[in-house]
Residue, then its C-alpha position, 0 to 999 in steps of 0.5 A: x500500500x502506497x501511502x505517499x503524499x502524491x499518491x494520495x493528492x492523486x486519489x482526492x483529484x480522482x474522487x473528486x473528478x468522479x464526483x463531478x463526472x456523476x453530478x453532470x450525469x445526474x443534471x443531464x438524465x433530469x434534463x432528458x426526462x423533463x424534456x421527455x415529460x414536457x414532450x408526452x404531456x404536450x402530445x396528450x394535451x393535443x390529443x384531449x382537446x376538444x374538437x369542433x363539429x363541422x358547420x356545413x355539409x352533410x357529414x361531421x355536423x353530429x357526431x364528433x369522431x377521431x379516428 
């Protein structure tokens, strides 16, 4: 076991870079799954909407269908 000064300056350096390498991981996976969350409540909001009859015409202007 090597317990010299720069061996362990050099273990604290490596800690800490994976320390930060796990804090941007961490920050970017929220980011993606806000952006993917934003993303599927965006495409249900469109989906739920209430869509108008039509006004004129023979078709549409009873019953409202979404195929």
């Amino acid at each position: 076991m090597d317990v010299s000064p720069a061996a362990m300056v050099q273990a604290v350096v490596a800690n800490q870079q994976a320390d930060v390498a796990q804090k941007v991981q961490l920050a970017m996976l929220r980011k993606s799954m806000d952006m993917e969350g934003s993303a599927a409540l965006a495409l249900l909001q469109g989906v739920t909407g209430a869509l108008p009859l039509a006004n004129s015409g023979s078709l549409g202007t009873q019953v409202n269908v979404l195929a």
